[in-house]
Short mmCIF file of the C-alpha atoms (twelve columns), coordinates in Angstrom:
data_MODEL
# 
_entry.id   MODEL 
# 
loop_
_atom_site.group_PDB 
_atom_site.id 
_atom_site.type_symbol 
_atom_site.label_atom_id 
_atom_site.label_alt_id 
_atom_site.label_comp_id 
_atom_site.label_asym_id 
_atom_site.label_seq_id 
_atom_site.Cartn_x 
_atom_site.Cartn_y 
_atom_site.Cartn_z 
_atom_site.pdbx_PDB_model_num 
ATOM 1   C CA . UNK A 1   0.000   0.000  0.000  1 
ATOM 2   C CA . UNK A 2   1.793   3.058  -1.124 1 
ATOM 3   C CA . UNK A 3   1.093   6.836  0.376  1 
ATOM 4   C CA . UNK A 4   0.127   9.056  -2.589 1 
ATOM 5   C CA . UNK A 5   1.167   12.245 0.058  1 
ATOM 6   C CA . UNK A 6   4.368   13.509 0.006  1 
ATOM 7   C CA . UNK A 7   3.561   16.355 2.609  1 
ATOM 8   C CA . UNK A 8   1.544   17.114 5.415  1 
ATOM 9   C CA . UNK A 9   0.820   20.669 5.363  1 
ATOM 10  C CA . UNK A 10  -3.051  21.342 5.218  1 
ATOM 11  C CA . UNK A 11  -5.410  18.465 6.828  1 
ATOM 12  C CA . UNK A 12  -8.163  19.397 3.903  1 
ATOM 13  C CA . UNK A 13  -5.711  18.158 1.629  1 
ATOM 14  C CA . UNK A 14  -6.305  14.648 2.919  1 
ATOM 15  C CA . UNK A 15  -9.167  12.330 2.520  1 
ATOM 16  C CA . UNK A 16  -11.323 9.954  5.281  1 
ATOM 17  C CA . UNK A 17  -9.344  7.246  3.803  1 
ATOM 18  C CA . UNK A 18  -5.965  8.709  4.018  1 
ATOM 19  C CA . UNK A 19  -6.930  10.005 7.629  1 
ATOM 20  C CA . UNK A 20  -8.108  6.453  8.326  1 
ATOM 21  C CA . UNK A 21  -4.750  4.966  6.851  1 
ATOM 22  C CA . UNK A 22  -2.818  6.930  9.339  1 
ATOM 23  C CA . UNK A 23  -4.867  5.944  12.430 1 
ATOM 24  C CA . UNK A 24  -4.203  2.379  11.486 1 
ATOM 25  C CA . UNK A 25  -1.082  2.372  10.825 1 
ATOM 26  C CA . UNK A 26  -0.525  4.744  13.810 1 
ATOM 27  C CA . UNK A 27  -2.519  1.565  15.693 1 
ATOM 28  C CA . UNK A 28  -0.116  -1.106 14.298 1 
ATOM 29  C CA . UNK A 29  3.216   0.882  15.164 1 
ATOM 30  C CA . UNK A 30  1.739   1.776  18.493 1 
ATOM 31  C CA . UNK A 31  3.102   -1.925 19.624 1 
ATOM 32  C CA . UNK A 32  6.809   -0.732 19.052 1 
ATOM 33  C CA . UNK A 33  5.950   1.714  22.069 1 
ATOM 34  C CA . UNK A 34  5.003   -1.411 24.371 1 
ATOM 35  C CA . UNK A 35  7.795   -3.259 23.732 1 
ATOM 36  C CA . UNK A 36  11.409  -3.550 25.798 1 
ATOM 37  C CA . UNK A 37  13.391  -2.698 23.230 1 
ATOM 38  C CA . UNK A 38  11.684  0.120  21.501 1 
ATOM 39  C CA . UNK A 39  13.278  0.680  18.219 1 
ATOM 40  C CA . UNK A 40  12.733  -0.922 14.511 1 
ATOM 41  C CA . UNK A 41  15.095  -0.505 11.272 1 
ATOM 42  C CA . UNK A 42  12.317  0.710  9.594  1 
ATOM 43  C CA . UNK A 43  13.414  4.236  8.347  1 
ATOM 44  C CA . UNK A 44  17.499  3.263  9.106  1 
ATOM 45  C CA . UNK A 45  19.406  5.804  6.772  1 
ATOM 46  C CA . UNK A 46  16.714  9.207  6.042  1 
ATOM 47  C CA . UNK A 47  17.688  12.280 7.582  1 
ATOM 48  C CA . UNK A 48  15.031  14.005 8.938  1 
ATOM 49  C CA . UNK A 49  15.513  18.028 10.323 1 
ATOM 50  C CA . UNK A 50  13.136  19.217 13.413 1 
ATOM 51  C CA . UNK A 51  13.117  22.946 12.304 1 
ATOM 52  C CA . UNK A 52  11.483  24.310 15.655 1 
ATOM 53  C CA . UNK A 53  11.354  28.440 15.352 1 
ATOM 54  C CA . UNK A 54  9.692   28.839 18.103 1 
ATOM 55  C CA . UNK A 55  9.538   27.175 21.302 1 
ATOM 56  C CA . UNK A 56  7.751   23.368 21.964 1 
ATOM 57  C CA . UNK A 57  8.077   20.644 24.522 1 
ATOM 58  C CA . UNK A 58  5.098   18.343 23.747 1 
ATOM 59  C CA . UNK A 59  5.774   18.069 19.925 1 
ATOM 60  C CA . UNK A 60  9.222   18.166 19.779 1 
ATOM 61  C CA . UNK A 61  9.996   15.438 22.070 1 
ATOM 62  C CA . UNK A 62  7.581   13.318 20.207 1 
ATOM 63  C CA . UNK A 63  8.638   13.961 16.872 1 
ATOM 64  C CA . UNK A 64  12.169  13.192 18.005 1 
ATOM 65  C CA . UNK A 65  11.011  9.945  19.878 1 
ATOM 66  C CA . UNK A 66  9.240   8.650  16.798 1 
ATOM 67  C CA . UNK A 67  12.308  9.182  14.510 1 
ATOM 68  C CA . UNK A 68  14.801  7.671  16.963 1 
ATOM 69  C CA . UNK A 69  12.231  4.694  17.211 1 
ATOM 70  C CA . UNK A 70  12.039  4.002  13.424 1 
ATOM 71  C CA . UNK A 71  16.010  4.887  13.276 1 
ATOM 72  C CA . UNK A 72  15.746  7.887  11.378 1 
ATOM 73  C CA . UNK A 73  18.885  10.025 11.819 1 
ATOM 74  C CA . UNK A 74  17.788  13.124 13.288 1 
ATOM 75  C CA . UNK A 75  19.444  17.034 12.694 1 
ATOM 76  C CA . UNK A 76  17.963  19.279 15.355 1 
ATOM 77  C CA . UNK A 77  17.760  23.141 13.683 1 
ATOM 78  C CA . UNK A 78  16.442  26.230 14.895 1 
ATOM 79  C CA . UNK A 79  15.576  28.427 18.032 1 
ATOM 80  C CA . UNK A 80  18.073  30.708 18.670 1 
ATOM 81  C CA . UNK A 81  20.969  28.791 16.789 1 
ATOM 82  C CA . UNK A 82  19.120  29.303 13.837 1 
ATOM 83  C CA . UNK A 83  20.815  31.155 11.189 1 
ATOM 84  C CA . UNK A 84  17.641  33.296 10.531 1 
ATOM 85  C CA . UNK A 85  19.405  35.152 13.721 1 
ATOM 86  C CA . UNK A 86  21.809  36.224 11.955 1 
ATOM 87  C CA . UNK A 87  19.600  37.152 9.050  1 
ATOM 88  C CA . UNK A 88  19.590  34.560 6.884  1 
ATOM 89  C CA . UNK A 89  16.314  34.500 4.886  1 
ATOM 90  C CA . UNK A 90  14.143  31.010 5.461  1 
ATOM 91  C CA . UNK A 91  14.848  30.416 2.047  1 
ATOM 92  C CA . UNK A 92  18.584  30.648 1.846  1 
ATOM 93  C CA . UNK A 93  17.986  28.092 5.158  1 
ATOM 94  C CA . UNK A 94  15.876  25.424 3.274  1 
ATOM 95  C CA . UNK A 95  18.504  25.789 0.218  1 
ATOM 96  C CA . UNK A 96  21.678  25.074 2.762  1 
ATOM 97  C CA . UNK A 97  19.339  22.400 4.292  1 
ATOM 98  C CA . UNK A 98  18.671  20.508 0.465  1 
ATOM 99  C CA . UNK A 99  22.694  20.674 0.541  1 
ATOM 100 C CA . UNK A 100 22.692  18.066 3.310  1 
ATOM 101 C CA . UNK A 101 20.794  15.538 1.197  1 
ATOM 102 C CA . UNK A 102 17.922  15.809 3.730  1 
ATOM 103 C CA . UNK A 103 14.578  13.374 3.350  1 
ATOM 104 C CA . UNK A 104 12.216  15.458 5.415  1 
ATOM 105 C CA . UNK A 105 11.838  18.617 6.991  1 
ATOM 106 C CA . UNK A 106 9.293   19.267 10.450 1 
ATOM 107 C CA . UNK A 107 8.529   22.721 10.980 1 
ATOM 108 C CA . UNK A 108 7.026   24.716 13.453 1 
ATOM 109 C CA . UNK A 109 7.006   28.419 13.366 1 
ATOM 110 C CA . UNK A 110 5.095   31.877 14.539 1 
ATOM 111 C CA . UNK A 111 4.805   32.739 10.736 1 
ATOM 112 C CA . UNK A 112 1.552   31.107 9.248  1 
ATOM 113 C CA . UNK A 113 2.506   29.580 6.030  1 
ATOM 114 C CA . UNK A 114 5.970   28.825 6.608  1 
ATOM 115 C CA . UNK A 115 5.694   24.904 6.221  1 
ATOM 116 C CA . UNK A 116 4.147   26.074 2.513  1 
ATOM 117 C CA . UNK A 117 6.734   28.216 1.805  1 
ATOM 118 C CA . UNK A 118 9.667   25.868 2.756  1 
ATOM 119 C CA . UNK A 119 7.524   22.894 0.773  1 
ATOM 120 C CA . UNK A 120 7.985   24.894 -2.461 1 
ATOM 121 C CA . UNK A 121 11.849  25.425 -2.186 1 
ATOM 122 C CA . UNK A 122 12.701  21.800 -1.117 1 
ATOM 123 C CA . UNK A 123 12.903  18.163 -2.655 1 
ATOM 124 C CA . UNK A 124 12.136  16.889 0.905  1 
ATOM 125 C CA . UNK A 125 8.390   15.736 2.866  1 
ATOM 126 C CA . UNK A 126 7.714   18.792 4.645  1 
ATOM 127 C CA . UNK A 127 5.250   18.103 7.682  1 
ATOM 128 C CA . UNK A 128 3.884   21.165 9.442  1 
ATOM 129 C CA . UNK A 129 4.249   21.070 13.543 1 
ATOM 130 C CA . UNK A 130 2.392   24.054 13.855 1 
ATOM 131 C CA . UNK A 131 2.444   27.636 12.513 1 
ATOM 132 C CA . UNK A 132 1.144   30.452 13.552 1 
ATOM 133 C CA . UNK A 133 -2.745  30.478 14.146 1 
ATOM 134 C CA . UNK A 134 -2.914  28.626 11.008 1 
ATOM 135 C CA . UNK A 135 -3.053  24.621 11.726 1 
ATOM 136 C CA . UNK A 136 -1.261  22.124 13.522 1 
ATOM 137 C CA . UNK A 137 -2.670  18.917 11.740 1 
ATOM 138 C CA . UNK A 138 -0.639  16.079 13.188 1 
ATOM 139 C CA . UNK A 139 -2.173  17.423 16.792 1 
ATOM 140 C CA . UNK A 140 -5.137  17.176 14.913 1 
ATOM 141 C CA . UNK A 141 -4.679  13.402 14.175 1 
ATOM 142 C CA . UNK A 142 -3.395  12.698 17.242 1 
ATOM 143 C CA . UNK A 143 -6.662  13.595 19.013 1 
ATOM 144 C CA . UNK A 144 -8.413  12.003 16.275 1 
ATOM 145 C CA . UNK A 145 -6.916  8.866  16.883 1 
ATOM 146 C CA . UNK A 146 -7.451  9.411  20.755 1 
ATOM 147 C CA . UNK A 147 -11.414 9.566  19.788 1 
ATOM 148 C CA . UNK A 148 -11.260 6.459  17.707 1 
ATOM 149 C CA . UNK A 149 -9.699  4.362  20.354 1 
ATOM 150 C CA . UNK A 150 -12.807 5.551  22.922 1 
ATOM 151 C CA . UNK A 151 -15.442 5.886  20.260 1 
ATOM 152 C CA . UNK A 152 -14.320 3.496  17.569 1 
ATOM 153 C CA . UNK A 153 -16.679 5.571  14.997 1 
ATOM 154 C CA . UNK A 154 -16.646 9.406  14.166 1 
ATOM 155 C CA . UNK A 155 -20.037 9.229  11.819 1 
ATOM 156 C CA . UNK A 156 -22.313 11.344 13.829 1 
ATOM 157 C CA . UNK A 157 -20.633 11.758 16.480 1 
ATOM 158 C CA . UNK A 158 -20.774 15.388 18.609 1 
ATOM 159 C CA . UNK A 159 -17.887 17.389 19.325 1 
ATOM 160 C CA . UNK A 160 -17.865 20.768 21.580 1 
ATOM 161 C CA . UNK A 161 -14.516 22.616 21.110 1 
ATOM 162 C CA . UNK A 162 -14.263 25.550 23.833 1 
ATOM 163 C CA . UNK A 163 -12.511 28.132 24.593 1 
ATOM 164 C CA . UNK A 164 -9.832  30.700 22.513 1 
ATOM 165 C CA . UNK A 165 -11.140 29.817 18.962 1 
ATOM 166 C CA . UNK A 166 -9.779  32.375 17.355 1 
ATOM 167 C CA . UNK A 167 -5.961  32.636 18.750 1 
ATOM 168 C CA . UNK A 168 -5.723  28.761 18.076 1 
ATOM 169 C CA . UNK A 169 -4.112  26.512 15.049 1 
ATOM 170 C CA . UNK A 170 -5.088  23.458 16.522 1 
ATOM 171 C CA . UNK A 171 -8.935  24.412 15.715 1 
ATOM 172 C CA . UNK A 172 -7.649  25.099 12.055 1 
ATOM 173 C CA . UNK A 173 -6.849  21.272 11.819 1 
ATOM 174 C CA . UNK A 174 -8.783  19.813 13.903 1 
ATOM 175 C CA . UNK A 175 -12.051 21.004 12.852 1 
ATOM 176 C CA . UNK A 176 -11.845 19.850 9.294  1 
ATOM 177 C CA . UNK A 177 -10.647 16.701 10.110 1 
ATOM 178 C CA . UNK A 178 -13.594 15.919 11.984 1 
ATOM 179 C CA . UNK A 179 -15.986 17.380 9.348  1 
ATOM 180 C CA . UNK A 180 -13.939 15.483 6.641  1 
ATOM 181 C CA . UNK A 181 -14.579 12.066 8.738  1 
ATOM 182 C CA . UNK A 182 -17.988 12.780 9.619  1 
ATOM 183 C CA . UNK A 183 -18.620 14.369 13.418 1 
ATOM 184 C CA . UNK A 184 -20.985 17.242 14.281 1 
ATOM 185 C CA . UNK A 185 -18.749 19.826 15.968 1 
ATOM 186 C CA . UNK A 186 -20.215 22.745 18.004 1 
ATOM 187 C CA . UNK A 187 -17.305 25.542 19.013 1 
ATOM 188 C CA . UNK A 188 -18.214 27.073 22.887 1 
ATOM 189 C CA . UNK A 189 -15.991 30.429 23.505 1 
ATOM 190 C CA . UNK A 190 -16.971 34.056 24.056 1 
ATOM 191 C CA . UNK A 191 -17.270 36.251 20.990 1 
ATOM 192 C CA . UNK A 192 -13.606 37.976 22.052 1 
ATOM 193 C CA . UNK A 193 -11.992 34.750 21.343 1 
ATOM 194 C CA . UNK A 194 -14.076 33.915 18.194 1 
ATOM 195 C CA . UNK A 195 -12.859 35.278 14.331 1 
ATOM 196 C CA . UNK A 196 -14.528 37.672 13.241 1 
ATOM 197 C CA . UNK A 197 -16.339 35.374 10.796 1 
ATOM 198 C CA . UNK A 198 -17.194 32.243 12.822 1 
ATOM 199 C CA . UNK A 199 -18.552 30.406 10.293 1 
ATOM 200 C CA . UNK A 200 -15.239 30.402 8.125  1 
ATOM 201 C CA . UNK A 201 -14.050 27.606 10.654 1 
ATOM 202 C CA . UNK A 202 -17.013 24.916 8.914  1 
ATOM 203 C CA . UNK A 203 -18.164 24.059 12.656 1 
ATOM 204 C CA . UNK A 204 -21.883 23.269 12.189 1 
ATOM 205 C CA . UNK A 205 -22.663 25.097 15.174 1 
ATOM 206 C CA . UNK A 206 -21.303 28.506 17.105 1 
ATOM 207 C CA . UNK A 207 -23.004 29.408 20.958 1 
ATOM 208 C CA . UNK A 208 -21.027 31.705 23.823 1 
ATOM 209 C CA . UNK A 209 -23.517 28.980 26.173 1 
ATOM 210 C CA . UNK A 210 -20.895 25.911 27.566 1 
ATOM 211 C CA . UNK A 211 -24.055 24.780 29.991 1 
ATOM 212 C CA . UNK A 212 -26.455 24.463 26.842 1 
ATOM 213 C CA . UNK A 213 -24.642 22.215 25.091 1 
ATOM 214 C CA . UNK A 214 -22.723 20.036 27.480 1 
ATOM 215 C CA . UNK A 215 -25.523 17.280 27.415 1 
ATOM 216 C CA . UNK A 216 -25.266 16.497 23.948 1 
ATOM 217 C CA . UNK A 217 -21.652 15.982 23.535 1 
ATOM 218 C CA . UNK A 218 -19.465 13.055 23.220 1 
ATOM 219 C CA . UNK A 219 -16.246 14.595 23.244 1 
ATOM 220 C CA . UNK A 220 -15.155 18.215 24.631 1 
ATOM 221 C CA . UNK A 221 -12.346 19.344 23.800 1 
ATOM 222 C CA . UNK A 222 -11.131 22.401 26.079 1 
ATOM 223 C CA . UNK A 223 -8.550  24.628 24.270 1 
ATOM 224 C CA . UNK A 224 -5.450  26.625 26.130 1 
ATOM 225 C CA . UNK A 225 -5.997  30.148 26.482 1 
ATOM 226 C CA . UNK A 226 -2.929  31.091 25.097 1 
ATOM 227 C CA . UNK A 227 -1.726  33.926 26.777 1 
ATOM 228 C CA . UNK A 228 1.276   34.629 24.774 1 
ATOM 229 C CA . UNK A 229 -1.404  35.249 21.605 1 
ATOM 230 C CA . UNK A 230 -3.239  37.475 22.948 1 
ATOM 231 C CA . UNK A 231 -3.849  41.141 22.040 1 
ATOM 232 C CA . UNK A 232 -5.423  43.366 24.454 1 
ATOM 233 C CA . UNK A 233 -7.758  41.759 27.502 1 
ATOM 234 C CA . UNK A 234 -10.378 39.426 25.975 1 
ATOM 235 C CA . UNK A 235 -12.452 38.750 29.015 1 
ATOM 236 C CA . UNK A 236 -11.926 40.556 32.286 1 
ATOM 237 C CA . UNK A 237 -10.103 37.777 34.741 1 
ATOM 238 C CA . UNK A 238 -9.506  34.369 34.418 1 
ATOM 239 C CA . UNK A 239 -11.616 33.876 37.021 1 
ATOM 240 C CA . UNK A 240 -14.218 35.086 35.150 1 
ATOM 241 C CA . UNK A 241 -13.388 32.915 32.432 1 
ATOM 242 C CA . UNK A 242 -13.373 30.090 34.536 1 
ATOM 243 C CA . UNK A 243 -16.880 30.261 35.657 1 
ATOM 244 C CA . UNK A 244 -18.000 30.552 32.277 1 
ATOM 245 C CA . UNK A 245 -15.856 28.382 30.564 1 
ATOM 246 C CA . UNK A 246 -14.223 26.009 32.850 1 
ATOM 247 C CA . UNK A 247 -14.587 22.292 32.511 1 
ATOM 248 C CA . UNK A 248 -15.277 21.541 36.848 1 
ATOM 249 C CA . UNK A 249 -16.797 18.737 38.856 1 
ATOM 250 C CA . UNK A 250 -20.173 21.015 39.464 1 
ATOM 251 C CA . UNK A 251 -21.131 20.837 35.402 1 
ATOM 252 C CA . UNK A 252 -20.293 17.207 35.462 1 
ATOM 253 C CA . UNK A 253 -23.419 16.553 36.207 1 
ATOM 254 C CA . UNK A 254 -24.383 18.262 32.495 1 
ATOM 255 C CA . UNK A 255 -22.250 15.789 30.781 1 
ATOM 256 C CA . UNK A 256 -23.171 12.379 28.993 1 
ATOM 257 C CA . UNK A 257 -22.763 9.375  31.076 1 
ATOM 258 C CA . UNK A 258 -19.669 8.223  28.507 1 
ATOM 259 C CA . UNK A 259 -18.125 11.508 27.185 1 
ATOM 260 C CA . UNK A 260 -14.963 12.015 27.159 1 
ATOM 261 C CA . UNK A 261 -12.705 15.193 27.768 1 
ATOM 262 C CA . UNK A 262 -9.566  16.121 25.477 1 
ATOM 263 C CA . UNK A 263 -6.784  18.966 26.013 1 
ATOM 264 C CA . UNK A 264 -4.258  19.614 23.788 1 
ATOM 265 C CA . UNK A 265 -1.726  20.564 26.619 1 
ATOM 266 C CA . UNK A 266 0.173   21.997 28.481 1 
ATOM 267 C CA . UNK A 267 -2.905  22.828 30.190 1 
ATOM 268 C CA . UNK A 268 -3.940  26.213 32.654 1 
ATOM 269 C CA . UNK A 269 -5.338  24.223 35.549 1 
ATOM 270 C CA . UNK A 270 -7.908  26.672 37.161 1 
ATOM 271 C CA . UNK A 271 -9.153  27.978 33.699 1 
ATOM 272 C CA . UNK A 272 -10.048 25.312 31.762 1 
ATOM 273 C CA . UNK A 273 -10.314 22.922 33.707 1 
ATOM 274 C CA . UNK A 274 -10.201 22.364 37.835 1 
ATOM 275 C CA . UNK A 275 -8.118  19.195 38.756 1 
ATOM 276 C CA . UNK A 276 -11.160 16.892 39.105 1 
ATOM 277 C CA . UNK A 277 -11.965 17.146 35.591 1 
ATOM 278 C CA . UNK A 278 -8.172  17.432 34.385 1 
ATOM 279 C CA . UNK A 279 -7.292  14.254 36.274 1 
ATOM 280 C CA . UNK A 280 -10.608 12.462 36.080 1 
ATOM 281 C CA . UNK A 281 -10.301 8.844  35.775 1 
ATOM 282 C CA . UNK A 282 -13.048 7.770  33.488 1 
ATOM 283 C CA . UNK A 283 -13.508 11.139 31.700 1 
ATOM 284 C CA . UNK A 284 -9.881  12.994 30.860 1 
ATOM 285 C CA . UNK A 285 -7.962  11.112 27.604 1 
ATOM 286 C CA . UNK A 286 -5.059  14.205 28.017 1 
ATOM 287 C CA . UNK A 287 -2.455  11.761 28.581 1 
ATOM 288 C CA . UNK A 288 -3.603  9.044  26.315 1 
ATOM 289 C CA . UNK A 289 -2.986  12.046 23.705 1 
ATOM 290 C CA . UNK A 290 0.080   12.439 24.959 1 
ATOM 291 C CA . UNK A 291 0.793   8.786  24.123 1 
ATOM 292 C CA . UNK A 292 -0.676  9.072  20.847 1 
ATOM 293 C CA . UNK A 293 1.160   12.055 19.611 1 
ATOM 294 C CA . UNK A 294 4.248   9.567  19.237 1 
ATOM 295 C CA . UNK A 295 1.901   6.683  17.737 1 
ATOM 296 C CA . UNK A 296 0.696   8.942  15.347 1 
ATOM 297 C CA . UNK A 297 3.863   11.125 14.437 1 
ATOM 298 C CA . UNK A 298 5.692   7.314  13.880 1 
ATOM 299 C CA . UNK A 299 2.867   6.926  11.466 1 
ATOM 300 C CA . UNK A 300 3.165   10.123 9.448  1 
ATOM 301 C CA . UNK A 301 6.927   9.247  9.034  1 
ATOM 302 C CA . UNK A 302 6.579   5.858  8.192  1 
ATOM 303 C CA . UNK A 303 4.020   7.181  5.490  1 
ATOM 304 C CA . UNK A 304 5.310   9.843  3.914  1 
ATOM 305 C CA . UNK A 305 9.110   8.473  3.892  1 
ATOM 306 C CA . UNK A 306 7.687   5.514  1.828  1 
ATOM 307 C CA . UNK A 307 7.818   3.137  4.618  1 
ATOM 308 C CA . UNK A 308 4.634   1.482  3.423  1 
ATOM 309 C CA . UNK A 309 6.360   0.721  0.028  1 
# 
């Protein structure tokens, strides 16, 4: 079964069936991860660069994990080593890069479009880690895959997304990729952290009401205010925000019987959540994603490098 992707850039680009491919094959390399000895030769020899121009501790460690566990040889690049410092255009980066003979390039960078951009100037997969407030998609398929294991079928299913809608990339993935395999998904935030044009997002349904729509959903999925985003004061405390928005053990009782709660980390315990719900049990999956990020990223690899040839 060959991949007919060479990058992963935009999630709309891909189809149910090439989402589907990746959460089982993600499924079948997640048994690497339980073994002793968790390595294969299956990518021994391509050179993949983490490009990381802007700071990340959740998806850089996992990318790096998955490569080292399908032997990729791994070139770490960017932060404030980065040549771009020193002024060197991205271009004139990716071109020095190509010199290296590289097979794939992961980006993540405050500039949306980036990952696009490098794509066009490169021989090499380029996979997008996140950038800017565009997308982020293989967080999206990592919590995609963390729904599948609970749910085992998307068609139909309800999604609430809350919180900072408009500051966040991981919406700009993750919401198409749920529409593209079939959920309902309902976005919960005030109308400061919404674009300006809600509907541009393809969410089936927009409310500012978290208590209104907490009975009908199978999965929420609380978003990080991300503080470092935003412009101006978009709600008065985050106390305030808490109240309205938070995920705590008093609206439990709102909640269906078997729904589940996602995060995409780190998360602001006291805002979105309070601990109960964060460390719930039965209810949180936010470690299970945390699992699956490496799952999943050993899947993109393995597909795009050709492994499945």
């Amino acid at each position: 079964m060959a991949f007919e992707h060479k990058h992963l850039i935009d999630i709309n680009e891909y189809s149910d069936t090439d989402i589907m491919t990746i959460l089982e094959t993600a499924k079948t390399l997640s048994e690497i991860n339980q073994r002793k000895i968790k390595k294969v030769p299956t990518l021994k020899g391509l050179t993949v660069v983490n490009m990381f121009n802007e700071p990340s501790t959740r998806t850089r460690s996992s990318f790096e994990l998955a490569e080292k566990r399908l032997s990729c040889d791994s070139l770490n690049f960017g932060g404030s080593s980065t040549s771009s410092v020193k002024g060197e255009s991205l271009i004139d980066t990716v071109e020095t890069l190509n010199a290296y003979k590289i097979d794939m390039i992961i980006v993540r960078d405050k500039h949306a479009g980036a990952p696009r951009i490098i794509s066009e100037h490169t021989p090499a997969s380029v996979v997008d880690a996140g950038d800017g407030k565009h997308q982020h998609p293989t967080q999206a398929l990592l919590d995609l895959y963390t729904i599948w294991e609970h749910k085992h079928d998307f068609s139909g299913l309800k999604v609430g997304i809350v919180g900072d809608i408009g500051h966040s990339r991981v919406c700009g993935s993750l919401i198409p990729a749920l529409k593209i395999m079939g959920a309902e998904v309902t976005v919960v935030g005030p109308a400061t952290l919404m674009p300006a044009c809600p509907e541009v997002l393809g969410a089936d349904h927009v409310t500012p009401y978290l208590d209104d729509v907490l009975p009908e959903l199978d999965v929420v999925y609380m978003l990080r205010i991300q503080r470092e985003r935003l412009e101006g004061a978009p709600f008065p405390s985050l106390r305030e925000y808490h109240e309205l928005f938070g995920l705590t053990k008093k609206r439990e009782h709102l909640m269906r019987p078997d729904a589940i709660v996602c995060h995409p980390g780190p998360i602001n315990r006291g805002v979105e959540f309070d601990s109960y719900m964060a460390d719930h049990p039965e209810r949180s999956v936010i470690l299970e994603q945390v699992y699956a990020g490496i799952c999943v990223r050993m899947a993109v690899l393995y597909l795009l490098l050709g492994g499945a040839e």
